[in-house]
BAKOL-939032 format. One line per field, with one value per residue: residue number from 1; x, y, z of N, C-alpha, C in turn. Coordinates in pm, 1 decimal, decimal comma. Example, Ala and Ser with C-alpha at 12.3 -4.5 7.8 and 13.67 -1.06 7.14 Angstrom:
REM BAKOL-939032
num	c(1 | 2)
n.px	c(1319,0 | 1285,0)
n.py	c(-569,0 | -225,0)
n.pz	c(780,0 | 708,0)
ca.px	c(1230,0 | 1367,0)
ca.py	c(-450,0 | -106,0)
ca.pz	c(780,0 | 714,0)
c.px	c(1320,0 | 1290,0)
c.py	c(-330,0 | 3,0)
c.pz	c(780,0 | 787,0)
//
This chain:
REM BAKOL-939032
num	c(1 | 2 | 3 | 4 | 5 | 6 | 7 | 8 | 9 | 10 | 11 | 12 | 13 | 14 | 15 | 16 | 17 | 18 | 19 | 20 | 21 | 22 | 23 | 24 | 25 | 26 | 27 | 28 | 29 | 30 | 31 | 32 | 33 | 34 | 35 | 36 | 37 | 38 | 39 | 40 | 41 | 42 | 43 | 44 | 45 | 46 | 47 | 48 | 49 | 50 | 51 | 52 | 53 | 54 | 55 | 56 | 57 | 58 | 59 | 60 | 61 | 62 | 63 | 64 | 65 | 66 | 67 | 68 | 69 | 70 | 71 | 72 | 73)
n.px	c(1326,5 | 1456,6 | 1686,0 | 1920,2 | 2127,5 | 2396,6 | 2495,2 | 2827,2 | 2971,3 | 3195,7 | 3261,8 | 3092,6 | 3135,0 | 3386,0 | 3390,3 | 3253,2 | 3068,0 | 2988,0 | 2895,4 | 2654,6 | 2497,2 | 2474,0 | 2257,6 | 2085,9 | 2088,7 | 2123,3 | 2145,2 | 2196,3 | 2392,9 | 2596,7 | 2613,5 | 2786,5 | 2969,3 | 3108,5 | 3132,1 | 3255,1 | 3549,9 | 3629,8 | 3790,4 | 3921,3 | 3745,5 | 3578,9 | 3636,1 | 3569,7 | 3328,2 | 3188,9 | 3176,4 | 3047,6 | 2780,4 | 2628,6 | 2408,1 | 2152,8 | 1968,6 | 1731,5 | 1750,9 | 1928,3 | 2158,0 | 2096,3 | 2202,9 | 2433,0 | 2562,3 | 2473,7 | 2670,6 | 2930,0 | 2863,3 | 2853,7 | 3147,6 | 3258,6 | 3198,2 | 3268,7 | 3554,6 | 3587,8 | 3496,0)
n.py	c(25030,8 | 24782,8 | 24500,9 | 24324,2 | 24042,4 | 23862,2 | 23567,1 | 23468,8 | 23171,9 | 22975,4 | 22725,4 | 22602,0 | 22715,5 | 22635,4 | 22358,9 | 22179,0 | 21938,5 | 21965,0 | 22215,7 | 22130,5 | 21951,4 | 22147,6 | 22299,5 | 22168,7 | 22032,2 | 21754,3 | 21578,1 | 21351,6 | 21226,2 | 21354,0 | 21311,0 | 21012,5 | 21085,5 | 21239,2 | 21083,8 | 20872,8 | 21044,0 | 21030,2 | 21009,9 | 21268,3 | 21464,9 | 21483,6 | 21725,0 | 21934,1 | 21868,0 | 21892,8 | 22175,3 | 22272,1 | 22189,0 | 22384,6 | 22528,5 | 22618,3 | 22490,7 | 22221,7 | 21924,2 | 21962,6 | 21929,0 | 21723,4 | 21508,1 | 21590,0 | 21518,5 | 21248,0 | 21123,7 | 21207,3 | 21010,7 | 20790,9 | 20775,1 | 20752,2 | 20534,1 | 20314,0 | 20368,1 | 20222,0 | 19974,0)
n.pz	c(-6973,0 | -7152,7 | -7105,4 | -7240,2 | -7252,0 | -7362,2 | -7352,6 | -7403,2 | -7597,5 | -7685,8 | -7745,4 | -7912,4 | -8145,6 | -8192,2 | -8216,2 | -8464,6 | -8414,5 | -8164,4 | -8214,6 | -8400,5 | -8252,9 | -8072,2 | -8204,3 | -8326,0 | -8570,4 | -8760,8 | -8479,4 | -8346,1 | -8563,2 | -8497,6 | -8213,3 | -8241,2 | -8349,1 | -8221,0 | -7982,0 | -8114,3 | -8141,7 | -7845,8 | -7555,8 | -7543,7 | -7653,0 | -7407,6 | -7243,4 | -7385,9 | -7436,1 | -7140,0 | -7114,6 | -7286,3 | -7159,3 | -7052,9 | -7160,9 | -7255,7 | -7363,9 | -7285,1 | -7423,6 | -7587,4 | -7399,0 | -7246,8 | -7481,5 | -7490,1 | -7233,1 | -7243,7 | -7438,4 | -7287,7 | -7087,2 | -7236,4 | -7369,3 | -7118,9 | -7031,9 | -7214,6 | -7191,7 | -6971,1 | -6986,6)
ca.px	c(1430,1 | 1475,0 | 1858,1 | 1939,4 | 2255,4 | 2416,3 | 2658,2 | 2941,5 | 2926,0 | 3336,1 | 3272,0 | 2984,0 | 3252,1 | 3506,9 | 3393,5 | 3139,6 | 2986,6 | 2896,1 | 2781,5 | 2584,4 | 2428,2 | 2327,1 | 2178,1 | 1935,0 | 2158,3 | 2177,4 | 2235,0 | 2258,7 | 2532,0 | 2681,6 | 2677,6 | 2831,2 | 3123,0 | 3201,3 | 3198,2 | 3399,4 | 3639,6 | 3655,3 | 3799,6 | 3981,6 | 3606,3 | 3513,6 | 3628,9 | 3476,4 | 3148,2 | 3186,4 | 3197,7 | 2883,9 | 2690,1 | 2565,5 | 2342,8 | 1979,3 | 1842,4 | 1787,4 | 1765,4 | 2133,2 | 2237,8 | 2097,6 | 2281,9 | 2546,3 | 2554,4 | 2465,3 | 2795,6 | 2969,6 | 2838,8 | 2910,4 | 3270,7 | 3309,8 | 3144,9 | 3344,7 | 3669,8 | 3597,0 | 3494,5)
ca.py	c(24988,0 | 24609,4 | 24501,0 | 24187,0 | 23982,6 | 23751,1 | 23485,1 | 23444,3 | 23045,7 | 22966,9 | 22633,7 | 22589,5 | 22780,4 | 22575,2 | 22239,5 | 22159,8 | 21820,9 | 22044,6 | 22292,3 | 22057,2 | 21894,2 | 22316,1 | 22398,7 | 22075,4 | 21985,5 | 21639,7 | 21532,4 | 21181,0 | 21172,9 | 21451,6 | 21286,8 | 20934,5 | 21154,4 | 21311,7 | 20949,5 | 20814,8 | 21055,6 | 20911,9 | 21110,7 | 21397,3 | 21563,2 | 21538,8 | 21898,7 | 22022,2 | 21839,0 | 21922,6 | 22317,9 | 22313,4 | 22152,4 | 22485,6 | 22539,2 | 22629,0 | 22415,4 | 22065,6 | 21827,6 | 21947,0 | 21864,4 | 21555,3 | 21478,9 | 21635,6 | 21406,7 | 21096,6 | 21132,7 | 21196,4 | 20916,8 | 20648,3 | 20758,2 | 20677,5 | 20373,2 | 20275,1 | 20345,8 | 20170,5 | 19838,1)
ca.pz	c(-7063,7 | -7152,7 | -7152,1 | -7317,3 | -7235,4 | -7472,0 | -7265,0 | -7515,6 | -7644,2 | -7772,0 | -7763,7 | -7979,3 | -8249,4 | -8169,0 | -8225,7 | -8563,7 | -8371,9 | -8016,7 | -8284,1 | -8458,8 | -8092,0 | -7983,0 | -8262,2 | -8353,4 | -8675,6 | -8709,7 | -8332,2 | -8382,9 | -8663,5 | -8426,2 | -8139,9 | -8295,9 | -8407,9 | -8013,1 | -7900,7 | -8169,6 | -8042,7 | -7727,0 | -7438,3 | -7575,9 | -7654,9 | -7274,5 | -7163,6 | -7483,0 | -7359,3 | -7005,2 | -7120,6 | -7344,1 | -7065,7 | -6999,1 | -7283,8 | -7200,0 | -7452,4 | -7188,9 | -7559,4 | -7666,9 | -7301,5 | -7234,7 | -7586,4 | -7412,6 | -7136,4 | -7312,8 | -7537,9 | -7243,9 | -7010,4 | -7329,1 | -7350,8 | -6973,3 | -7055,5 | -7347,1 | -7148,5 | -6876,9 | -7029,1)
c.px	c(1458,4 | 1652,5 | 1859,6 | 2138,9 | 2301,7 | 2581,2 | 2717,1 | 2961,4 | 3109,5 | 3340,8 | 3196,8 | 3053,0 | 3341,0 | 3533,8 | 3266,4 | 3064,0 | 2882,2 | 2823,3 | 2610,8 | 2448,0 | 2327,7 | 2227,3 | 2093,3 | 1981,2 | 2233,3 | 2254,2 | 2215,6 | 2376,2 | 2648,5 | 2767,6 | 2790,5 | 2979,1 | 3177,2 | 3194,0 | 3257,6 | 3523,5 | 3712,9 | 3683,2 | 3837,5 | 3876,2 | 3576,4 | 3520,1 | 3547,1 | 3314,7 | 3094,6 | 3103,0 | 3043,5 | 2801,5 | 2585,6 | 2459,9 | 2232,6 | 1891,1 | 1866,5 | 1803,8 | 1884,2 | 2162,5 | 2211,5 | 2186,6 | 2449,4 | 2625,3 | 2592,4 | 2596,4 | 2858,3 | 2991,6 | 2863,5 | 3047,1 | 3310,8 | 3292,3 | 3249,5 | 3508,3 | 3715,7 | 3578,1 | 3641,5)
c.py	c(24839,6 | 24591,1 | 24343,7 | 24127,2 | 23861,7 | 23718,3 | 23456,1 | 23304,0 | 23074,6 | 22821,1 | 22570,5 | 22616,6 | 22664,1 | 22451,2 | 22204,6 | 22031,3 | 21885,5 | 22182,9 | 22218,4 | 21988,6 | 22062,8 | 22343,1 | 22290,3 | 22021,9 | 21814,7 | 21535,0 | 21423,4 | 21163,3 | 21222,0 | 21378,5 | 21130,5 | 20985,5 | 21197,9 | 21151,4 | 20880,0 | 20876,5 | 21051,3 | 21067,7 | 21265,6 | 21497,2 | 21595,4 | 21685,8 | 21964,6 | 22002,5 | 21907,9 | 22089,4 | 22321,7 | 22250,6 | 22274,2 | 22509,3 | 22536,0 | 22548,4 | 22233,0 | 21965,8 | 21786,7 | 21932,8 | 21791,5 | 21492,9 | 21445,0 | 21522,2 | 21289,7 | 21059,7 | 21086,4 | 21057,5 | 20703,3 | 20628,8 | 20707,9 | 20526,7 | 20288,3 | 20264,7 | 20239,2 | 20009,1 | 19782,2)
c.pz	c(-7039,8 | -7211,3 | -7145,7 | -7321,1 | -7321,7 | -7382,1 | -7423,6 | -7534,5 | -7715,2 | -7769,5 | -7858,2 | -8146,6 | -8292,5 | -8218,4 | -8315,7 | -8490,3 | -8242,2 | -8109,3 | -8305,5 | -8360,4 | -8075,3 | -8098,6 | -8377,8 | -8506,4 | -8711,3 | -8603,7 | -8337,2 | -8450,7 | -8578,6 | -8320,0 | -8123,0 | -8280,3 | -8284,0 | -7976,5 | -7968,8 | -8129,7 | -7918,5 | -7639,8 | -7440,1 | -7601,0 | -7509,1 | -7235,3 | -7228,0 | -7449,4 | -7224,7 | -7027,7 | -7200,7 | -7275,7 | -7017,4 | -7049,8 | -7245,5 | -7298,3 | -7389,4 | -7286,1 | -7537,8 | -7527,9 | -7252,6 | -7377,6 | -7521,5 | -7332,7 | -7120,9 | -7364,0 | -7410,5 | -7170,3 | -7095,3 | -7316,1 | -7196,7 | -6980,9 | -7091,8 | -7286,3 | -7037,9 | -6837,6 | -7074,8)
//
C-alpha cells in the first residue's frame, strides 16, 4: 500500500504574488510586486521558503534578500 501525504500550503492561498512565484506564473512580475512591498511580505516569504520546488525559492530568497537590501541602504 502506497500512502501519499499532502503538507497543507496556507500561504501559497493567502498571498496571489507567493502564489504566482510556487506555481511558475509570471515570477518576475511576481516577484517585483513582493519587493515593492517592502518588509511587511517578509514573514509571508520566510513561510513559503519551504516549497520543494528550489526555482520558486531561490525567487523566494532573492525577493527577500533585496528588501533587506533596499532597507538598509
Amino acid at each position: 500500500m502506497l500512502l501519499v501525504f499532502a503538507w497543507p500550503t496556507f500561504v501559497d492561498a493567502a498571498d496571489p504574488d507567493i502564489d504566482a512565484l510556487l506555481k511558475d506564473n509570471h515570477r518576475r512580475a511576481a516577484w517585483e510586486r513582493l519587493v515593492e512591498r517592502g518588509p511587511a511580505v517578509m514573514p509571508l516569504l520566510l513561510d513559503a521558503m519551504d516549497a520543494r520546488d528550489t526555482a520558486a525559492v531561490n525567487w523566494l530568497r532573492t525577493a527577500f534578500d533585496r528588501i533587506i537590501d533596499q532597507e538598509l541602504a
